[in-house]
Backbone atoms as SQL, in Angstrom:
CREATE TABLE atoms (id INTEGER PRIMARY KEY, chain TEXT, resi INTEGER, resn TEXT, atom TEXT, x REAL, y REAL, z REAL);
INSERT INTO atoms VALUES
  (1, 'A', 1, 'UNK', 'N', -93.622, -62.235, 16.780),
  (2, 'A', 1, 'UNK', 'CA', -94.364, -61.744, 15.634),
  (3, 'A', 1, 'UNK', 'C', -94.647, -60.258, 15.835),
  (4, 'A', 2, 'UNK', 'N', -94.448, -59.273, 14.745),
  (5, 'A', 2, 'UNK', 'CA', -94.619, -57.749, 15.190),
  (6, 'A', 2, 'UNK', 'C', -96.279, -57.724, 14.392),
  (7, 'A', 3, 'UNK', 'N', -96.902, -57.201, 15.511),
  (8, 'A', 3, 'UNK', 'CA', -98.184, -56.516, 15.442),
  (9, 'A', 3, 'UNK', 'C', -98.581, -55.727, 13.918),
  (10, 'A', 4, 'UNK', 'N', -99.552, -56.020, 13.162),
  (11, 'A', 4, 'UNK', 'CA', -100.055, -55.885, 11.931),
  (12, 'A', 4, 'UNK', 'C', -100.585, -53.944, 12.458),
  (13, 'A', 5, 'UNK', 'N', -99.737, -52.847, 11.489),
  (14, 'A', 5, 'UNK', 'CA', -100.305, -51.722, 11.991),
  (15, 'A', 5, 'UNK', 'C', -101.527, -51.339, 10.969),
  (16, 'A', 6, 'UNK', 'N', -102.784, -50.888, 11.585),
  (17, 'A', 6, 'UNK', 'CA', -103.925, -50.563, 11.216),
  (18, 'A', 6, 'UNK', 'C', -104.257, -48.908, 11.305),
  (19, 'A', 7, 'UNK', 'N', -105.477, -48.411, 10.337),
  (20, 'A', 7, 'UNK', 'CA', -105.538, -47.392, 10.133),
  (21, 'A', 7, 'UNK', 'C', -106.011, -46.819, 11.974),
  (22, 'A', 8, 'UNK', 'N', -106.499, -47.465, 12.384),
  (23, 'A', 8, 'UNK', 'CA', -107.262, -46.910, 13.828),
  (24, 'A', 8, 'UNK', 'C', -105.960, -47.060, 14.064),
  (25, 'A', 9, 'UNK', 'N', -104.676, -47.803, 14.682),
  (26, 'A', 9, 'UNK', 'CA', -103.346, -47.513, 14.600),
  (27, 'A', 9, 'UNK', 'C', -103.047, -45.534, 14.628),
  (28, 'A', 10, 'UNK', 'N', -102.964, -45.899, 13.345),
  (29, 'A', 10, 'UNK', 'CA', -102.370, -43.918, 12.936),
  (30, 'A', 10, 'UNK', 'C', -103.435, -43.238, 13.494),
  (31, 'A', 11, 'UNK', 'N', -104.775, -43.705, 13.382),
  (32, 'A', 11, 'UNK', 'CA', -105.705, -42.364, 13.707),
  (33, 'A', 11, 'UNK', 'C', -105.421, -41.918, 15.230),
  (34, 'A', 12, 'UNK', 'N', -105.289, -43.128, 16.174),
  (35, 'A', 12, 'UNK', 'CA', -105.129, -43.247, 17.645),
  (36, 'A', 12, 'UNK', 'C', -103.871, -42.161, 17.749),
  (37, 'A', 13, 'UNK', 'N', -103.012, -42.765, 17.209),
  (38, 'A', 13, 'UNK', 'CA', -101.753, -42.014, 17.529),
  (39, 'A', 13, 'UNK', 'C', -101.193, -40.471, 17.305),
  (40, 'A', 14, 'UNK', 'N', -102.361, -40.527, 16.758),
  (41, 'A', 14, 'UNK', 'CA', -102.415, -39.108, 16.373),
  (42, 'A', 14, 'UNK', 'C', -103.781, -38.058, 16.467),
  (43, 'A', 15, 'UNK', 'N', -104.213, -38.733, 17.295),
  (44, 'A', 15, 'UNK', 'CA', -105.446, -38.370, 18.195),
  (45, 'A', 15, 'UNK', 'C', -106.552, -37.841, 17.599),
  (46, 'A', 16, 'UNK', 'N', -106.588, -38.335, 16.776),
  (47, 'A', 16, 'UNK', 'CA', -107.862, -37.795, 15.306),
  (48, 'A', 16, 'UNK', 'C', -108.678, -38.625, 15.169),
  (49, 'A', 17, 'UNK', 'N', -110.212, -38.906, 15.067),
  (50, 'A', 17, 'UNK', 'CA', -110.929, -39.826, 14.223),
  (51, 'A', 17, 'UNK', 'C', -110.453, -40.649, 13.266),
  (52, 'A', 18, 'UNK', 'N', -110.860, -41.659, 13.126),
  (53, 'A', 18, 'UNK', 'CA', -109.551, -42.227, 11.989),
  (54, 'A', 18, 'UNK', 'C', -110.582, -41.883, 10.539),
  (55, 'A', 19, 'UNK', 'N', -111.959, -41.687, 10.700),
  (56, 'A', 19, 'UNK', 'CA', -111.981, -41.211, 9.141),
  (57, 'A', 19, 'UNK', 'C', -111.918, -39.293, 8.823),
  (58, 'A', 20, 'UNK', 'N', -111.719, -39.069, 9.673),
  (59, 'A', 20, 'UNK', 'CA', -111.460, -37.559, 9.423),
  (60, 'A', 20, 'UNK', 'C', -110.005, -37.735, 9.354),
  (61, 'A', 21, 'UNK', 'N', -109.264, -38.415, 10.061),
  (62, 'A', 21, 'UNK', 'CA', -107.426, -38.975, 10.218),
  (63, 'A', 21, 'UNK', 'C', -107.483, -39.399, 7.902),
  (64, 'A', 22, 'UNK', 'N', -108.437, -40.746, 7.783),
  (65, 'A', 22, 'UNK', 'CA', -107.929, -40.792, 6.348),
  (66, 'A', 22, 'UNK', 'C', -108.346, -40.028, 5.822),
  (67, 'A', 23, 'UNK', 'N', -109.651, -39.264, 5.818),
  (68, 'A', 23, 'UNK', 'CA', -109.244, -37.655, 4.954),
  (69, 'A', 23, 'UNK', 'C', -108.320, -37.104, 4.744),
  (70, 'A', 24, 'UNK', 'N', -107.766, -36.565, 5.516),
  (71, 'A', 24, 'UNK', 'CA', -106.646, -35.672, 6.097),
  (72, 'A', 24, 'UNK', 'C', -105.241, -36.364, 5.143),
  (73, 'A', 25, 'UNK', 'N', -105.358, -37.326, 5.154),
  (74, 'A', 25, 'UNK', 'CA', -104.136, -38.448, 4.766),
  (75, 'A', 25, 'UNK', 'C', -104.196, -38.496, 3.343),
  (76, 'A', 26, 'UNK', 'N', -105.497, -38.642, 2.717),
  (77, 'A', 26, 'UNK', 'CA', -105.737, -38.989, 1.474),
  (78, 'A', 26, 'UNK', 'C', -105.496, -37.378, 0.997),
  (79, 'A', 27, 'UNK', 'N', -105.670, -36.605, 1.328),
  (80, 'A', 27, 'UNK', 'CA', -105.654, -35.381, 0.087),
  (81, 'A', 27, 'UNK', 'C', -104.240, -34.715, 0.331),
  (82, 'A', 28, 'UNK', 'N', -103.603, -35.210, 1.520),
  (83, 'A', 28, 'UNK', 'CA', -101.887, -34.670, 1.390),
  (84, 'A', 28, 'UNK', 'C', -101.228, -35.829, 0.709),
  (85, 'A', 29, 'UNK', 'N', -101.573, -36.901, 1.055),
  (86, 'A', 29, 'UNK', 'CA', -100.842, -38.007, 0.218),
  (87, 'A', 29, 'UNK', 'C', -100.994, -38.352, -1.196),
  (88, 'A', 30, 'UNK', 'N', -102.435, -38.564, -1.591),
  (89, 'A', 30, 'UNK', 'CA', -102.692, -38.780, -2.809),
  (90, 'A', 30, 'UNK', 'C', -102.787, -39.817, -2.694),
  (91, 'A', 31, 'UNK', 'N', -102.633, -40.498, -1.299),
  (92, 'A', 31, 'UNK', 'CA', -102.983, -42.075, -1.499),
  (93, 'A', 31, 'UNK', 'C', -103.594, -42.487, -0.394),
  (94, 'A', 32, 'UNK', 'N', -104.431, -43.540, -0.469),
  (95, 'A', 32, 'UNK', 'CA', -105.089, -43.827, 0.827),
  (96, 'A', 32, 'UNK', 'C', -104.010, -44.422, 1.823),
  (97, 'A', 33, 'UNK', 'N', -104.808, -44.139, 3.079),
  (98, 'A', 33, 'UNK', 'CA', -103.451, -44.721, 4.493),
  (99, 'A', 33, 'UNK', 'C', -103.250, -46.278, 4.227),
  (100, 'A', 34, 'UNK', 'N', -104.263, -47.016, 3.664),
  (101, 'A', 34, 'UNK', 'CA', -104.146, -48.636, 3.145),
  (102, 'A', 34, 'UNK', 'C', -103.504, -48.477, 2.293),
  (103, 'A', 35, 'UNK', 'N', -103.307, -48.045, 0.948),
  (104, 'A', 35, 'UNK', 'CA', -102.465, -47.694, -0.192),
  (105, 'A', 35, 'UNK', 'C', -100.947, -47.701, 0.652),
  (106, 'A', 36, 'UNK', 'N', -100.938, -46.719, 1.353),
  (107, 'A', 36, 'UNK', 'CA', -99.574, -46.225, 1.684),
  (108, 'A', 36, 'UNK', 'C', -99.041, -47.458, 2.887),
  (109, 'A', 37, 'UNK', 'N', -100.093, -48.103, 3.627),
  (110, 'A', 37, 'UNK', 'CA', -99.333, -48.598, 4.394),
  (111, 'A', 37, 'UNK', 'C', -98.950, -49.859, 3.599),
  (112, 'A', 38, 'UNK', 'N', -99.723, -50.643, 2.405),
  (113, 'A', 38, 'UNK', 'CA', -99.174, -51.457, 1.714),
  (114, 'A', 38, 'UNK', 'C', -97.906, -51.281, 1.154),
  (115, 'A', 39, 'UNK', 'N', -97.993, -50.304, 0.783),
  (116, 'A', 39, 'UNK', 'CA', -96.385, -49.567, 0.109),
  (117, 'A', 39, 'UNK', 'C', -94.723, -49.690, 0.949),
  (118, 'A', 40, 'UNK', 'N', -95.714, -49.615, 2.119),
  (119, 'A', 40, 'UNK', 'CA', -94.588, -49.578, 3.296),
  (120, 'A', 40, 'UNK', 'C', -94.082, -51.003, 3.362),
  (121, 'A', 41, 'UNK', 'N', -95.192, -52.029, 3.429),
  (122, 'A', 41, 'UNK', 'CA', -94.660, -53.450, 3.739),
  (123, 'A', 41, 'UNK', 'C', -94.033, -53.894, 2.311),
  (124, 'A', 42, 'UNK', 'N', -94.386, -53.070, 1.192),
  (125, 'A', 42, 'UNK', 'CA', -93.434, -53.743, 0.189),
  (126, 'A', 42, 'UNK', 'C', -91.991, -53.427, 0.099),
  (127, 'A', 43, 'UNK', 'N', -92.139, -52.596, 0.409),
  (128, 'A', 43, 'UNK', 'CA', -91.102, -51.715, 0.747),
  (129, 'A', 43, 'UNK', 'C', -89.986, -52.308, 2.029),
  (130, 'A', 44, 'UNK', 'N', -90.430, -52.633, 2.824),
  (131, 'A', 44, 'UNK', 'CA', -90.027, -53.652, 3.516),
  (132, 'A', 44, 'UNK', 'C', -89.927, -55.230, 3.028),
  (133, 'A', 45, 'UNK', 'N', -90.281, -55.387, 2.612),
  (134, 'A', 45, 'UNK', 'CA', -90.223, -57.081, 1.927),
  (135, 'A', 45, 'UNK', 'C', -88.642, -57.060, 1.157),
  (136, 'A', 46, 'UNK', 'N', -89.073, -56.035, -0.008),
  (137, 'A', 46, 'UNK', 'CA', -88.141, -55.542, -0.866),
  (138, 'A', 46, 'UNK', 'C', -86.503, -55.654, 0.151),
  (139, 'A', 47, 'UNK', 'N', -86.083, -54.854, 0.683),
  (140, 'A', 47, 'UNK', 'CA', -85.006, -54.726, 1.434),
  (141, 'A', 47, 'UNK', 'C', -84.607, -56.128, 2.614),
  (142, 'A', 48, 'UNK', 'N', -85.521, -56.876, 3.060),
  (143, 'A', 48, 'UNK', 'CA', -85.478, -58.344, 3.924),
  (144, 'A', 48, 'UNK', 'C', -84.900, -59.318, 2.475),
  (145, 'A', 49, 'UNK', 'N', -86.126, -59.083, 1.219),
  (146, 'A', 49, 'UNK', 'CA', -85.387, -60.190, 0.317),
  (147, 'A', 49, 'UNK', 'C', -84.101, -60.030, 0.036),
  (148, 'A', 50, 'UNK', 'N', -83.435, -58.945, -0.029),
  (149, 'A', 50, 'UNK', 'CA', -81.797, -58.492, -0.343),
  (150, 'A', 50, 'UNK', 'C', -80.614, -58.876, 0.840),
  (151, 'A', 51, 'UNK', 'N', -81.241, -58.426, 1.974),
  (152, 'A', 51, 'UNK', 'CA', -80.731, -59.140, 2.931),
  (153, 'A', 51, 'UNK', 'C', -80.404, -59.926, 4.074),
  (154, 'A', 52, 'UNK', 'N', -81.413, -60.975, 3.693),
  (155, 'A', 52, 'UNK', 'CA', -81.516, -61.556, 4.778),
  (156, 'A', 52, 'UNK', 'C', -81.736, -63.415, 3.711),
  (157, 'A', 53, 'UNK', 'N', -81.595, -64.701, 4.426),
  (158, 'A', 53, 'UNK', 'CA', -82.152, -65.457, 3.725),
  (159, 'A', 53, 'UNK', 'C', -83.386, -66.439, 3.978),
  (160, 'A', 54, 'UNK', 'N', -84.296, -65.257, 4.566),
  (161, 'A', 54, 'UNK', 'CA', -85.630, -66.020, 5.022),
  (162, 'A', 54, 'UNK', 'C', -86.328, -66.288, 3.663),
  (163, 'A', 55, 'UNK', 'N', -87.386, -67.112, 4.258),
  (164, 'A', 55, 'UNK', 'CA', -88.689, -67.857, 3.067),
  (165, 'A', 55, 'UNK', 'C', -88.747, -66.448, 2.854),
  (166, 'A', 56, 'UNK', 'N', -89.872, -66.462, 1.586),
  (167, 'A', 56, 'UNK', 'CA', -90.199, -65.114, 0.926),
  (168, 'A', 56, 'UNK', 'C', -91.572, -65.053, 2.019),
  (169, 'A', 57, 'UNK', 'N', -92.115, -66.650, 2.435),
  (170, 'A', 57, 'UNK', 'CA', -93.626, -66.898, 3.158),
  (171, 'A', 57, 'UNK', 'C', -93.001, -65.559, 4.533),
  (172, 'A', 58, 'UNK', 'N', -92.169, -66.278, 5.102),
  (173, 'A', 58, 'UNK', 'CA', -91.199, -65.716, 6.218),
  (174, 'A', 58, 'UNK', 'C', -91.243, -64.479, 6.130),
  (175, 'A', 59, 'UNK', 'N', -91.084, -63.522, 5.094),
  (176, 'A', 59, 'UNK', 'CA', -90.496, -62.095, 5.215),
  (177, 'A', 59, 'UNK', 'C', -92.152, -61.509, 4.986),
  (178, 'A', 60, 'UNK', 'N', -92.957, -62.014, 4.297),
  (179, 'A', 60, 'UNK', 'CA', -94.406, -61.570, 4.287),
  (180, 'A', 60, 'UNK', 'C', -94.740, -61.591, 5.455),
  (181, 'A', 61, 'UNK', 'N', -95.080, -62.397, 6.052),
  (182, 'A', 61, 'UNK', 'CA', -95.612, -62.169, 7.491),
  (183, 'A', 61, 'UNK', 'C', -94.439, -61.472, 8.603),
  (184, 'A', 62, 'UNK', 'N', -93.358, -61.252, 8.766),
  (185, 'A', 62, 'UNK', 'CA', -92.762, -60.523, 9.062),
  (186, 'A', 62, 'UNK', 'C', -93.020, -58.926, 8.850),
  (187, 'A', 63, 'UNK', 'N', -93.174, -58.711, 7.526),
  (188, 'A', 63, 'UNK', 'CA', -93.716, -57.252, 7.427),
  (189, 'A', 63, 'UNK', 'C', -94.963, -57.414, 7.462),
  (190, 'A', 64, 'UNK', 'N', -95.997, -57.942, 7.645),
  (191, 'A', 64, 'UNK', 'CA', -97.634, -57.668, 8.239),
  (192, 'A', 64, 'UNK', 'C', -98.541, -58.375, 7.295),
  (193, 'A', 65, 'UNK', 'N', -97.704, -58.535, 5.665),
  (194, 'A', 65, 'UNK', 'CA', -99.074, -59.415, 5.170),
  (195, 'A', 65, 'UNK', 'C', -99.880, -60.843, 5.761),
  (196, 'A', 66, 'UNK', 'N', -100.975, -61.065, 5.287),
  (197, 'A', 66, 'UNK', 'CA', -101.538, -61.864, 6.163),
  (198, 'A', 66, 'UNK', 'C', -102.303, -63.224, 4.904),
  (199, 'A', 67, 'UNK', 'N', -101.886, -64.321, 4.804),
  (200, 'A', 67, 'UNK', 'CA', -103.168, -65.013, 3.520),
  (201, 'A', 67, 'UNK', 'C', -104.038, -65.531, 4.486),
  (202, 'A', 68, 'UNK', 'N', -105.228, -65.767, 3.526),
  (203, 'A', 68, 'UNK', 'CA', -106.040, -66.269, 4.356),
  (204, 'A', 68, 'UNK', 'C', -106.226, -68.078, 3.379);
């Protein structure tokens, strides 16, 4: 299972506070780092459903979504 990436994630890695890190993020991006990292896993979903023939359940938790 690959590890769900979180905003303390980017802030760590980039050695910033993570709310001075989503400042920083939000006014170059225009989108929040949650915004954008959702974007990413759809974005990923998107390209697994085309090629690959896992569950759709399968490719969600593969790219990080989580149900409760």
């Amino acid at each position: 299972m690959i590890r769900r990436l979180t905003i303390n994630d980017v802030a760590e890695h980039v050695k910033l506070n993570a709310n001075y890190a989503m400042g920083i993020f939000q006014r170059v991006m225009q989108l929040t780092m949650k915004q954008y990292i959702t974007a990413m896993r759809i974005n990923h979903v998107r390209a697994l459903l085309s090629d690959t023939d896992k569950s759709i359940l399968d490719i969600a938790l593969t790219a990080g979504f989580r149900f409760k």
